[in-house]
C-alpha positions in Angstrom: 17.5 -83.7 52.9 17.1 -84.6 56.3 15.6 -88.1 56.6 12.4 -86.3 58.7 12.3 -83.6 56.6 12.3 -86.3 53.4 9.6 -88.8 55.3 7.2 -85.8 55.1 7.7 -84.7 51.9 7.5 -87.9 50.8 3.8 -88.2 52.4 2.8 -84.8 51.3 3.7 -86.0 47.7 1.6 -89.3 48.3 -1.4 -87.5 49.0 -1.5 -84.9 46.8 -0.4 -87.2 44.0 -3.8 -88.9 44.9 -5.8 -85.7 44.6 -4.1 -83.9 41.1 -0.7 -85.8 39.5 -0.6 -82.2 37.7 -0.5 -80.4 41.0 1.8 -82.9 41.9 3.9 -82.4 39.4 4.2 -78.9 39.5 5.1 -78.2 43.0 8.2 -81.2 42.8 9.7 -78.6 39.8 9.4 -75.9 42.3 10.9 -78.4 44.9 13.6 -79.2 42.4 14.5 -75.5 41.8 14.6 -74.0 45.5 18.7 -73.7 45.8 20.0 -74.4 49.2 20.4 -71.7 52.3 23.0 -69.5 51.4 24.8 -69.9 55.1 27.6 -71.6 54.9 27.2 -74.8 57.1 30.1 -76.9 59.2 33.7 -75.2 60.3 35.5 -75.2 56.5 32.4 -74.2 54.3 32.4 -71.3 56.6 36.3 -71.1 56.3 36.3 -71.7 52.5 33.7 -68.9 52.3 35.3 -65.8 54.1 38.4 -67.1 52.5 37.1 -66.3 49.4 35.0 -63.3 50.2 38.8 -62.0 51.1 40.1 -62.6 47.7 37.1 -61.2 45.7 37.2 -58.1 48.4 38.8 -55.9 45.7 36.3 -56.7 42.8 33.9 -54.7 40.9 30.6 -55.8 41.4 27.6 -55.5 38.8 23.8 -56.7 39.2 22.4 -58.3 35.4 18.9 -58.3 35.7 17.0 -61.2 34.0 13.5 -61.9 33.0 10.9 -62.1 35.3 12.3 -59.8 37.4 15.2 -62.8 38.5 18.7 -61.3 39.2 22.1 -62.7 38.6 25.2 -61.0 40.6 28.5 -60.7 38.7 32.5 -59.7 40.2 34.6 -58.3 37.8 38.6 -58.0 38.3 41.0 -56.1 36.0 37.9 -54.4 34.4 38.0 -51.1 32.6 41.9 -51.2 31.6 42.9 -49.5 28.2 44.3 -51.7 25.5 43.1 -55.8 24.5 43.2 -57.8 27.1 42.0 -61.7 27.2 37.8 -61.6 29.3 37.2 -65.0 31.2 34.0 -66.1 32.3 33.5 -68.1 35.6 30.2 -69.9 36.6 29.8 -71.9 40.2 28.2 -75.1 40.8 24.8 -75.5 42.6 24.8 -74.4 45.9 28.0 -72.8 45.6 28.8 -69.3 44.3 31.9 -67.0 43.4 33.4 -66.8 46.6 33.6 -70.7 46.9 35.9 -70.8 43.3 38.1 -67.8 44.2 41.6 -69.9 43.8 40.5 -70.0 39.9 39.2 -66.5 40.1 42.4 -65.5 41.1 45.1 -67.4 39.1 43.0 -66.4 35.6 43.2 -62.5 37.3 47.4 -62.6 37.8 47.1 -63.5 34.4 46.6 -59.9 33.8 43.0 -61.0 31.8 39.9 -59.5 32.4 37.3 -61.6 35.0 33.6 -61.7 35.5 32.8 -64.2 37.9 28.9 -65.1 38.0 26.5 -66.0 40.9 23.1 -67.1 39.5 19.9 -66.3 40.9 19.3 -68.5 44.3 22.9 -67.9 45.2 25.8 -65.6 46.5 25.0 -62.3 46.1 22.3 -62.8 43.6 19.8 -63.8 46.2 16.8 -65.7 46.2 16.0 -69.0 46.2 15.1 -70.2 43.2 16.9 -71.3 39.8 16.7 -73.5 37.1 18.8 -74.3 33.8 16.7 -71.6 31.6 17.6 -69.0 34.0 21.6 -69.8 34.2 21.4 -69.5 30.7 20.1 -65.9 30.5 22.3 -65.4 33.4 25.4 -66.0 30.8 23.7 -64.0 27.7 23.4 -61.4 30.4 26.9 -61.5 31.2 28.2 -61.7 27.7 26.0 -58.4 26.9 26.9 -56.2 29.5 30.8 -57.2 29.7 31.7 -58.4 25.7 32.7 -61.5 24.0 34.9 -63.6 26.1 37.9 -65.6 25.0 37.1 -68.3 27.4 34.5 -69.5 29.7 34.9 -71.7 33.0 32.0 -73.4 34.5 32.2 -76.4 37.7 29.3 -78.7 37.7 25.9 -76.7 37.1 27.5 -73.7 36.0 29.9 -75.9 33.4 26.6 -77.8 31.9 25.6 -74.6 31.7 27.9 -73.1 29.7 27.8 -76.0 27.6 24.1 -74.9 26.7 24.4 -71.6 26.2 27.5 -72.2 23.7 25.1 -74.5 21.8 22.4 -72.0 21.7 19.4 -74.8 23.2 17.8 -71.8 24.2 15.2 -70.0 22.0 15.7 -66.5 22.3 19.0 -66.4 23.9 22.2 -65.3 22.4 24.8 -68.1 22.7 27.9 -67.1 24.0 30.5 -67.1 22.0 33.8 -68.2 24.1 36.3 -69.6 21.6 37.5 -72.1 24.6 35.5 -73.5 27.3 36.7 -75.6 30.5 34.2 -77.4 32.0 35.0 -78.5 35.7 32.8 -82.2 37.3 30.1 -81.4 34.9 27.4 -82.8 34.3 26.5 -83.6 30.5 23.0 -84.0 30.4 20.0 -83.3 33.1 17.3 -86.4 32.9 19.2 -88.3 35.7 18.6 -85.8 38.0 14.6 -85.2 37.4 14.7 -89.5 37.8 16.4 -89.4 40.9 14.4 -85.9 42.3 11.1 -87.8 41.8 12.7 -91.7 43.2 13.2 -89.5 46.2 10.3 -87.4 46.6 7.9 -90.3 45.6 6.8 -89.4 42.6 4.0 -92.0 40.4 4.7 -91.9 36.3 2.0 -89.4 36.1 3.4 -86.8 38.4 7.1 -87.4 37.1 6.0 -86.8 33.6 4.4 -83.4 34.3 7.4 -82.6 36.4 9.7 -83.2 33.5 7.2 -81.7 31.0 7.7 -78.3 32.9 11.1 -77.8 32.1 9.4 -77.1 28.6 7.0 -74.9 29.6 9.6 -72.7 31.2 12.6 -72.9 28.8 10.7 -74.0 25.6 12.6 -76.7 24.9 12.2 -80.7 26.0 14.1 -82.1 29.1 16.1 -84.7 26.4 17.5 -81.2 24.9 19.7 -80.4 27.3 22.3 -82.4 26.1 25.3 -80.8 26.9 27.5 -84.1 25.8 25.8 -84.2 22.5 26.4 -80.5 22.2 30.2 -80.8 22.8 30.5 -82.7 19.3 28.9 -79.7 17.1 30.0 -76.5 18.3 33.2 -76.2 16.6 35.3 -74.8 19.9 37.7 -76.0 21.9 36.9 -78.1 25.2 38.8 -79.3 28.3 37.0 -81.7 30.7 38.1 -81.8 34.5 36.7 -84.5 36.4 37.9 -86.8 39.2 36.8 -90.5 39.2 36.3 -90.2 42.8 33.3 -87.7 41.8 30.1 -88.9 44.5 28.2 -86.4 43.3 28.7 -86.5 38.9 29.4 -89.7 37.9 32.3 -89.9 35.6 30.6 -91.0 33.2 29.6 -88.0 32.3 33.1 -86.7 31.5 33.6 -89.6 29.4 30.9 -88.8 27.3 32.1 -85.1 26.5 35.5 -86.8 26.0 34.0 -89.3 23.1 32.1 -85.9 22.1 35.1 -84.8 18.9 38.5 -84.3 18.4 38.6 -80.6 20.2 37.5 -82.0 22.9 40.5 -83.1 25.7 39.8 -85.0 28.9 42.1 -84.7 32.0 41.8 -87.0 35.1 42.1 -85.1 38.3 41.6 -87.9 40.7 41.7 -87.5 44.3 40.0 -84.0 44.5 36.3 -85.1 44.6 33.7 -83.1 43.6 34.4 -79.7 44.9 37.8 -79.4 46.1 38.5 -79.7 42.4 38.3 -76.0 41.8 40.8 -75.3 43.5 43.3 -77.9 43.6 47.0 -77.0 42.2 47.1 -79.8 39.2 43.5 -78.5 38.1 44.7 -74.7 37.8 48.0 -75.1 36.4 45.6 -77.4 33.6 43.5 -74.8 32.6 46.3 -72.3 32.4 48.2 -74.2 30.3 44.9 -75.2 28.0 44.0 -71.4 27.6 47.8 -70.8 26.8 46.8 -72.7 24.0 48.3 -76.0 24.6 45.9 -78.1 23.2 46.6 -76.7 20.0 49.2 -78.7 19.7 48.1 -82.3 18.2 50.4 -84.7 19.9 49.0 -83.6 23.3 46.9 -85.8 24.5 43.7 -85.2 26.4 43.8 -87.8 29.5 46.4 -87.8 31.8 48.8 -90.7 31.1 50.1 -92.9 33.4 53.8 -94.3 33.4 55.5 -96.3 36.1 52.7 -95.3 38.5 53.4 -91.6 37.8 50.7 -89.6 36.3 52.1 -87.3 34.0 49.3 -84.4 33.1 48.6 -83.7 29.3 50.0 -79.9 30.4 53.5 -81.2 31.3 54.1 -83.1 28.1 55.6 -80.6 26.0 58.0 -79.7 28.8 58.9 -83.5 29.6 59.4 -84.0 25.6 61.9 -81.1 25.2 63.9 -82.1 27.9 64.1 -86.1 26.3 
């Protein structure tokens, strides 16, 4: 936010907090769930973004309509073709969309596999401006009823936490989706930081921050300390690669070392240098997840973090090449 813009926000908070905490309370979780504008802002967001509405020109696109009357918007490539074929699930971060991860989009589509590529509600073509973890969630359930199972699922930040709750099944009600591999891509692995921070920077009093927090029940039915998503990674029984950069300024590694400490299935891999969100579509990231749903990490003397030897980094993908040609 803009520092004006924050200064009165901040005031408005102050005052109201003095009238009703509750009140309070309420309107920071509908502060906290407004997405951002969906125009693109600076010279290469706007780039990044025609780029990708190019590449995702061809795509079938769908409307899933969720509860409430919210809407998620979903691209689908190499859809309808006779015969099996492997179904990959994307999901963006927040404040992104579809377009903005259409480098993944298309390597898992020359793949010949079938790919649905979300927006949630608030962004891309979904419209709107408001979204919050419960609603992602059905936005995936959604997905996974009006398309089929998918053999894999791909989320970046938001969208990869949220896959990680929607495998888990946190959500009462909601079908969890069943991907037998997931990638998830600068995620984050569990959400209280972010309501600590949101009310440090609106102003918040104890009071107010704990009816903000206590509304994320009331919405999705289950307690902000649920979403777990690290804690999840340990007990779902499927297959897990972690993408993260150490460079991340906006998801603190941290977070992908805790999904990597999360079991056995779970691999880490070290894409330093890419941030945040060029991550998505950087080279060593793609060619990661290809080779991890080729069904790489099957093979148990693959490590999960990139290893580093003689100041080259050597990722886990390369290994079984590398040792073959010892």
């Amino acid at each position: 936010m803009a520092n004006f813009a924050l200064k009165v926000i901040r005031l408005g908070f102050s005052a109201l907090q003095a009238v009703s905490p509750q009140l309070a309370g309420r309107a920071a979780f509908l502060l906290f769930c407004r997405t951002p504008s969906l125009r693109s802002k600076g010279g290469k967001a706007k780039a990044a973004h025609a780029a990708g509405v190019a590449r995702l020109a061809g795509a079938e696109r769908f409307v899933l309509r969720l509860a409430g009357g919210a809407k998620a918007h979903a691209y689908r490539l190499n859809g309808g073709a006779i015969g099996r074929r492997k179904r990959y699930l994307v999901t963006h971060g927040w404040g992104s969309s579809a377009v903005y991860m259409a480098d993944l989009i298309s390597m898992l589509a020359a793949t010949g596999a079938e790919v649905v590529a979300l927006d949630f509600p608030g962004h891309g073509r979904a419209g709107g401006r408001f979204l919050h973890m419960g609603l992602a969630v059905e936005a995936i359930a959604a997905a996974q009823e009006r398309f089929g199972a998918f053999d894999a699922a791909i989320g970046h930040s938001f969208g990869g936490a949220a896959l990680m709750v929607t495998a888990a099944g946190l959500l009462p009600g909601v079908a969890p989706v069943t991907a037998e591999r997931l990638v998830l891509i600068g995620a984050p692995s569990e959400m209280a930081w972010l309501f600590t921070d949101f009310g440090r920077m609106v102003g918040l009093r104890p009071t107010a921050q704990t009816v903000l927090e206590n509304e994320v029940h009331l919405v999705t039915g289950r307690r902000l300390e649920d979403f777990d998503a690290g804690e999840a990674a340990s007990g779902i029984g499927r297959s897990v690669l972690v993408i993260h950069a150490e460079d991340d300024k906006e998801v603190s590694p941290v977070h992908a070392r805790r999904y990597g400490a999360a079991g056995q299935r779970v691999r880490l891999f070290w894409a330093n240098g890419f941030g945040h969100r060029r991550i998505v579509g950087a080279a060593p990231v793609l060619a990661a997840i290809a080779a991890f749903l080729e069904g790489y990490q099957d093979e148990r003397d693959v490590p999960g973090e990139s290893i580093k030897k003689d100041a080259e980094i050597i990722p886990f993908f390369e290994l079984p090449a590398r040792r073959a040609a010892l």
